[in-house]
C-alpha positions in Angstrom: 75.3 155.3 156.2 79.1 156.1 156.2 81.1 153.3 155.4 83.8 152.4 158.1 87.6 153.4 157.5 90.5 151.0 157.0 91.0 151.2 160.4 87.6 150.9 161.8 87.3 147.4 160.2 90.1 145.9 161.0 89.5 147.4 164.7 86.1 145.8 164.6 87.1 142.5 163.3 90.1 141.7 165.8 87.4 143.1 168.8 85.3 139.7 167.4 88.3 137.4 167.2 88.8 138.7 170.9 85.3 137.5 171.6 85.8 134.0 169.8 88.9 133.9 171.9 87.3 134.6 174.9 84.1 132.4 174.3 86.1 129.2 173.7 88.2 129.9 177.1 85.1 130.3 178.9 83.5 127.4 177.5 83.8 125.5 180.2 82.7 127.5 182.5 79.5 127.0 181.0 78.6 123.7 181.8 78.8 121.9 185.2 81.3 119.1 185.6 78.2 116.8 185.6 77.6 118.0 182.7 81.2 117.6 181.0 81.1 113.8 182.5 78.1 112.9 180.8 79.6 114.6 177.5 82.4 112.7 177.5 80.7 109.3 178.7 78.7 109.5 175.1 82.0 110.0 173.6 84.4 107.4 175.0 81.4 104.7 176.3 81.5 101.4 174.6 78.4 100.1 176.2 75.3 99.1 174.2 73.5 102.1 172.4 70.0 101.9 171.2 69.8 101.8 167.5 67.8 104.7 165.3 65.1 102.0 164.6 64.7 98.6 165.3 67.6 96.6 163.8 67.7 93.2 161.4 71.3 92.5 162.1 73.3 92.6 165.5 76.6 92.2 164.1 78.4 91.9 160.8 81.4 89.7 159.8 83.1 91.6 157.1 84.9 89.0 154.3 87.2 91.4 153.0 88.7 89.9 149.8 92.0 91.8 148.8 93.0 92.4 145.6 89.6 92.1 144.3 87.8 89.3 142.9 87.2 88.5 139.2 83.4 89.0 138.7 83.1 87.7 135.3 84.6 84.7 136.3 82.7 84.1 139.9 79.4 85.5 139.8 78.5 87.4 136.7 78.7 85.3 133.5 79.3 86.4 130.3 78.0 84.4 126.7 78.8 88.3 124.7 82.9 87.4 125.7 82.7 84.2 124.4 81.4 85.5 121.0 84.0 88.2 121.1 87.1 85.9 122.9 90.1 87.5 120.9 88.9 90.8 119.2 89.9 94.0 120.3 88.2 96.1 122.7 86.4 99.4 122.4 88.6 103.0 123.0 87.3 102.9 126.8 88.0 99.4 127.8 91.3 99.8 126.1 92.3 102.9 128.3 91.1 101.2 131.2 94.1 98.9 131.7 96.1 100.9 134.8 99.7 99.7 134.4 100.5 101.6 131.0 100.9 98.1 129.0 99.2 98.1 125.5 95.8 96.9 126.2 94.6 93.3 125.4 91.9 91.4 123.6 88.5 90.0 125.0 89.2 87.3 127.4 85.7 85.1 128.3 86.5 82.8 131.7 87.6 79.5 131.3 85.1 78.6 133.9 81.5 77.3 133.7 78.7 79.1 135.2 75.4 77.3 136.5 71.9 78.5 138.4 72.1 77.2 142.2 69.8 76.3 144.5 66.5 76.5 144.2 66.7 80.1 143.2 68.8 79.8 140.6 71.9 81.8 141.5 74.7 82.1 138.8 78.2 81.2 140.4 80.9 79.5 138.7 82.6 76.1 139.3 85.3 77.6 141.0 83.6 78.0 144.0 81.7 74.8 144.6 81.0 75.3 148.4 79.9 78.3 148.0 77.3 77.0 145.5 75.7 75.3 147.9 74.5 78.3 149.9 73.0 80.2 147.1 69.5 80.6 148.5 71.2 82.3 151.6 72.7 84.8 150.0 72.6 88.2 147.6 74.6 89.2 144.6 74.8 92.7 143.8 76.4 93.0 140.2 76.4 96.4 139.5 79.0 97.5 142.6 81.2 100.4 140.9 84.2 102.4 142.6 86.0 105.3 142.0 90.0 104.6 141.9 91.7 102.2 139.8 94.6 101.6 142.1 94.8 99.5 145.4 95.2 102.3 148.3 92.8 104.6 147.3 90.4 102.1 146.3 90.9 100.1 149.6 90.3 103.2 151.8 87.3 104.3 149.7 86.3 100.4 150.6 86.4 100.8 154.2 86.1 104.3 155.1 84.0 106.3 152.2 86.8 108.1 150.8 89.7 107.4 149.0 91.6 109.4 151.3 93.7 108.0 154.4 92.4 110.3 157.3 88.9 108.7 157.9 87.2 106.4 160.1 87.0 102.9 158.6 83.2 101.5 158.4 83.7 99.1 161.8 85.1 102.4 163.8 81.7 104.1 162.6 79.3 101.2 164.1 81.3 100.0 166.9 81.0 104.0 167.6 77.3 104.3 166.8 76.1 100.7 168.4 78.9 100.1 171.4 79.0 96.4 171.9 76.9 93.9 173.8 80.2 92.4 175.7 82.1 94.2 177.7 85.0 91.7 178.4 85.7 91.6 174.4 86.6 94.6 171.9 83.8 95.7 170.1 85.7 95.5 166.5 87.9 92.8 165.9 90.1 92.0 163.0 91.7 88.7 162.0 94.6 90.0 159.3 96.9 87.0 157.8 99.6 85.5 159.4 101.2 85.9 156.3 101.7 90.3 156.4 99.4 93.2 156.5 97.1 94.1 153.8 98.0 97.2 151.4 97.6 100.3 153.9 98.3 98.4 156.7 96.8 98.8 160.5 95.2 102.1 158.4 92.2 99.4 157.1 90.8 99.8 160.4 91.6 102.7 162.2 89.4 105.3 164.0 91.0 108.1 162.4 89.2 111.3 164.2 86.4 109.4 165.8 88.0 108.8 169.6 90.9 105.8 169.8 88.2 103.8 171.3 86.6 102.8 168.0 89.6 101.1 166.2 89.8 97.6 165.3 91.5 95.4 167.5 94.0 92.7 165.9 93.7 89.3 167.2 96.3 86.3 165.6 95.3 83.0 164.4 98.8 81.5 164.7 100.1 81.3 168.5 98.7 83.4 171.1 95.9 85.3 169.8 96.5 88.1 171.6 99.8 88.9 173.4 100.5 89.3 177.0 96.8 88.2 177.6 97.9 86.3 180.8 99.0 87.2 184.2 101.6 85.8 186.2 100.2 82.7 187.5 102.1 82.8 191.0 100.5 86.0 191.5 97.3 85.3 193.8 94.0 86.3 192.6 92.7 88.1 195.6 96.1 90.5 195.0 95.4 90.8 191.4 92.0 92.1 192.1 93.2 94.4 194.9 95.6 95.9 192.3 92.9 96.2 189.6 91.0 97.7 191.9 93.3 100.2 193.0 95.0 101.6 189.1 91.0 101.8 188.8 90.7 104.8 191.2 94.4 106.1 189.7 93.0 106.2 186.8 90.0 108.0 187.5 91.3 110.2 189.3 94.3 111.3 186.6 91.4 110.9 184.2 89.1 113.5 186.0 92.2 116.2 186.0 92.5 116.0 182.1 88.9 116.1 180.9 89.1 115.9 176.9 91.8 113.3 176.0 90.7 111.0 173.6 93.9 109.3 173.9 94.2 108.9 177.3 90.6 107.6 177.7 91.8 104.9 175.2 94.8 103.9 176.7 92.4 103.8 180.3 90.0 101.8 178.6 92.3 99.5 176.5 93.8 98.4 180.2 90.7 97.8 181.5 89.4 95.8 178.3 92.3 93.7 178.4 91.8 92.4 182.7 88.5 92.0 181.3 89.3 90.0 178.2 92.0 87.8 180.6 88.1 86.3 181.6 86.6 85.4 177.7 89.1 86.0 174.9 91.2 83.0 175.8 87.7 81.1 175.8 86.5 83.0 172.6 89.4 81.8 170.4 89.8 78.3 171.8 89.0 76.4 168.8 89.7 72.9 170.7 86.6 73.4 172.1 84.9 72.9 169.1 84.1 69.4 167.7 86.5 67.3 165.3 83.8 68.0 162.4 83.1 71.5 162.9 86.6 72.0 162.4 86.6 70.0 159.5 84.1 71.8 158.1 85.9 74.5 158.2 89.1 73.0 156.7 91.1 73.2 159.7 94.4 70.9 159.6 94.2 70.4 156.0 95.6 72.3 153.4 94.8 75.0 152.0 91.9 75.9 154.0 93.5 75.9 157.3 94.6 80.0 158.2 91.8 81.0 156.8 89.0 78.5 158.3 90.5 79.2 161.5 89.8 83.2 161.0 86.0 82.1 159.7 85.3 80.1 162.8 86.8 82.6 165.4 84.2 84.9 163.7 81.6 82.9 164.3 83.0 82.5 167.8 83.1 86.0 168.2 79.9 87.2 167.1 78.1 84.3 168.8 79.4 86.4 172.3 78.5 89.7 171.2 81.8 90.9 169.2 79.8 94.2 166.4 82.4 94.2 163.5 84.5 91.3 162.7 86.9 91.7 160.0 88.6 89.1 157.9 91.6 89.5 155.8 93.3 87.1 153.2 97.5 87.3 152.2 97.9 90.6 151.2 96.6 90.8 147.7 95.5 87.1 147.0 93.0 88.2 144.5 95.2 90.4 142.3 95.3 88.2 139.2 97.7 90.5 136.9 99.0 86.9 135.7 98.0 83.3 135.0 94.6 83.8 135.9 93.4 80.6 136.2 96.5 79.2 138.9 96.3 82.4 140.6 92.2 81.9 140.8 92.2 78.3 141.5 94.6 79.2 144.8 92.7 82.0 145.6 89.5 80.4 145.6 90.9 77.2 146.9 91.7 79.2 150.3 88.9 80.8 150.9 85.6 78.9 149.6 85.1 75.8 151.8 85.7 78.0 155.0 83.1 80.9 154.0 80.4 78.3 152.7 81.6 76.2 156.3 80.6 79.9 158.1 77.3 80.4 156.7 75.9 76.8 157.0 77.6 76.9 160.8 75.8 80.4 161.5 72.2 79.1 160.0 72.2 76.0 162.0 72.8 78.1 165.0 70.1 80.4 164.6 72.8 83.1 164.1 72.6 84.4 160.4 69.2 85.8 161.6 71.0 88.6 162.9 74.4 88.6 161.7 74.7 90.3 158.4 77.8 88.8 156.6 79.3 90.6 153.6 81.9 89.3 150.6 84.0 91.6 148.1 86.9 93.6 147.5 87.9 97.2 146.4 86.8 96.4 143.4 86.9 94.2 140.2 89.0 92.7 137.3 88.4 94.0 133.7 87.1 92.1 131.0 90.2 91.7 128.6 93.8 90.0 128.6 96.5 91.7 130.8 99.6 89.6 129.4 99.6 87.4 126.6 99.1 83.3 126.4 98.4 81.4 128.8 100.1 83.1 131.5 97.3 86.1 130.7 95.6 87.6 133.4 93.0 90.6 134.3 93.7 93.9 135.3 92.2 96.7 137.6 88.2 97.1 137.2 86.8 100.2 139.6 83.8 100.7 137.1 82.1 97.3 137.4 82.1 94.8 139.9 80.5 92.2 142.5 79.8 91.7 146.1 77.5 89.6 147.9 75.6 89.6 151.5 74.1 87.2 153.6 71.9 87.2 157.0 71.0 89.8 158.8 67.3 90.7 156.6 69.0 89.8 153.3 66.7 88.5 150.6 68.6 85.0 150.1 68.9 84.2 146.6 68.8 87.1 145.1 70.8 88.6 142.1 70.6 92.5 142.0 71.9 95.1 139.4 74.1 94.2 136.0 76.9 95.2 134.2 77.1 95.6 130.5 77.4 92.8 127.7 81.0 91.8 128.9 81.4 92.9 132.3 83.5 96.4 132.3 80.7 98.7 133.5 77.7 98.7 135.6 74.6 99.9 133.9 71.7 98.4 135.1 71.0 99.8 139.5 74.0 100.5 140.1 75.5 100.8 143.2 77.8 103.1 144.8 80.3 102.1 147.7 78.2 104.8 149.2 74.7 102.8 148.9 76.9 99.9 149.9 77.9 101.4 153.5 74.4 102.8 153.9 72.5 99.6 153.3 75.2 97.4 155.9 74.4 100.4 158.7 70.3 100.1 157.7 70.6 96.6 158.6 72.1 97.0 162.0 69.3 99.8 162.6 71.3 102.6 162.0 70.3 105.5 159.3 73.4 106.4 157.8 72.2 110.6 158.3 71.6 110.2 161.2 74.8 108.4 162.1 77.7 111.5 162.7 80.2 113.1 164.5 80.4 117.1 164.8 83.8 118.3 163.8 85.3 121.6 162.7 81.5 122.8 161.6 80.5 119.7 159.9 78.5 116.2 160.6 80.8 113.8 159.3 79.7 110.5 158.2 80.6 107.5 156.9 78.7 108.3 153.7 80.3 111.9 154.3 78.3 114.7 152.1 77.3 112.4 149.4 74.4 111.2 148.2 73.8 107.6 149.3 70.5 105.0 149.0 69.8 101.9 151.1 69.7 98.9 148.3 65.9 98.0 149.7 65.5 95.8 146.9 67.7 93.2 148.5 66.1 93.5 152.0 63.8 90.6 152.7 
């Protein structure tokens, strides 16, 4: 067989791009515009999907802790530190420290640890309510990341990769499970009154999955969602009439520019906000809850009261079909570089009474049966002084860390995986973020393979291409 010339090839090859060209221009052409609705109906629909199998959880409230939270001194005790408090630590530990100051000594936690409940939990004294819901929930102490630093390790955290341009975990099952109330968004995030977390609005975006699946921000100081109201002098029979007609507008621009993920966002953001005039204002009335529930959750007193307002609009919100709830605490309350213990106490002080309020509130309701809640951050705090004194505190710790789930077919008072002797890295069934994002989607009936968008030639997931395990041995 004669090979073909210089020219022949390149002839050959620019006939094919033609081809491609053509093909792609033509695509259309190829399917009827029944067909093209119905495509873009399973892209842009938010209405209830069937999961892959039959689910444990309907909805998951997401306690997202920034900074991340000291495990050695909240749920995975020591006794090897307080041998070792003062010596020097090994050649790795010592290059683990991610500011470039000279490395510490071992530092044990000034805080005591003692079995809870009835199944024996470890948790320390600094979170007493909590405590008190040990048989309801699941420690996994062998949680390991793969960045050091606070962006990366925040979007690895939420979206599977330590890169900015993915779709966060509440995009991916808001997208794979719609939501069972139309008049609400089907993600919702309560962020801090007091500023944004590290990568701001980025935490929950949709990134290439359609504008649709983003989280939507509600406030828990003043209106929780602005320009939720309508005029009152303006009749209701004319606001429906006027509904009614940017409705056919709508569909009618819509149907002229198939293929706009943007534009069927910004359609269907209009239309979810008339329809959340009807609930939201309901949803996040927390007057209509009784003087103790509120107490319970430490509203009106201080510290508790930002964030037991945020815990008991997500009960709220899940209790009327709201997917993915996401919770947010100051922007990095849990980055204890310094004074460990103050900067502990406040952080726990915050934050404990209103999450131990939320899970004794959901259980009496009947609703941690199928909500699945979740506690951690992006990742740890090592094992050794950053600092010197008593104004010491912990640095950075991707390779060993602790997170916790409750509801939602979790095994309640369980203790799962370890990490070595003092707590720098996780040895013993360790889990990825990875295995982490596959067993929260098993729970709400979704198999994270299965769960994926086609884009330029590949399935993307939140998982993405690597390998990833559902933690069955918390699963009840």
């Amino acid at each position: 067989m004669n090979r073909p010339s210089r020219r022949q090839f390149f002839s050959s090859m620019t006939n094919g791009l033609h081809g491609a060209a053509l093909a792609s221009l033509l695509g259309a052409d190829l399917f009827s515009p029944g067909d093209l609705h119905a495509a873009e109906e399973r892209m842009f629909n938010l209405t209830p999907k069937q999961p892959h199998f039959p689910a444990k959880a309907k909805s998951v409230i997401h306690l997202f802790m920034n900074g991340g939270p000291s495990a050695v001194d909240l749920f995975d005790p020591k006794p090897t530190l307080q041998r070792l408090a003062g010596t020097l630590p090994s050649r790795e530990l010592a290059f683990a420290i991610s500011n470039g100051q000279n490395s510490g000594v071992l530092f044990p936690s000034p805080y005591e640890f003692k079995p809870r409940g009835k199944s024996g939990v470890m948790i320390s004294d600094r979170l007493p309510h909590l405590a008190e819901c040990a048989d309801d929930i699941a420690v996994i102490r062998s949680m390991y990341g793969e960045h050091a630093n606070h962006e990366p390790a925040l979007f690895l955290m939420h979206s599977g990769r330590t890169v900015s341009t993915r779709p966060t975990m509440g995009a991916w099952v808001s997208y794979g499970l719609g939501t069972e109330n139309a008049n609400l968004p089907a993600y919702v995030v309560l962020d801090d009154p007091k500023g944004l977390p590290i990568n701001g609005i980025s935490n929950w975006q949709s990134a290439y999955l359609p504008p649709i699946y983003q989280g939507t921000r509600f406030r828990t100081e003043g209106a929780p969602v602005l320009n939720l109201q309508s005029h009152p002098e303006i009749p209701t029979p004319l606001v429906e009439a006027e509904r009614s007609l940017l409705r056919r507008l709508d569909e009618a621009h819509r149907k002229q520019r198939p293929y706009q993920p943007e534009l069927d966002a910004r359609i269907s953001s209009y239309e979810l906000a008339a329809n959340m005039q009807l609930e939201a204002s309901d949803a996040l009335d927390l007057n209509k809850e009784t003087e103790a529930t509120r107490e319970a959750y430490g509203i009106g007193a201080d510290p508790t009261d930002s964030y037991g307002r945020r815990c008991l609009m997500a009960r709220r919100l899940v209790e009327r079909g709201v997917r993915f709830v996401q919770l947010y605490i100051e922007q990095q309350i849990f980055d204890t570089h310094s004074n460990l213990e103050k900067s502990l106490d406040y952080a726990c002080g915050k934050t404990d009474k209103p999450i131990a309020a939320l899970l004794k509130d959901l259980k009496q309701r009947g609703l941690l049966d199928d909500t699945l809640v979740v506690y951690g951050g992006e990742f740890g705090r090592l094992p050794m002084t950053q600092g010197e004194g008593r104004t010491a505190g912990r640095d950075h710790n991707p390779h060993g860390f602790s997170v916790w789930m409750a509801g939602g077919g979790i095994k309640g008072g369980t203790t799962y995986g370890a990490t070595d002797d003092i707590g720098f890295k996780a040895v013993e069934d360790r889990v990825s973020v990875h295995d982490y994002h596959a067993t929260i989607l098993n729970q709400l009936g979704l198999n994270y393979r299965d769960l994926f968008i086609e884009r330029s030639g590949l399935n993307e997931r939140l998982t993405d291409q690597f390998p990833a395990r559902v933690v069955t041995e918390i699963l009840a």
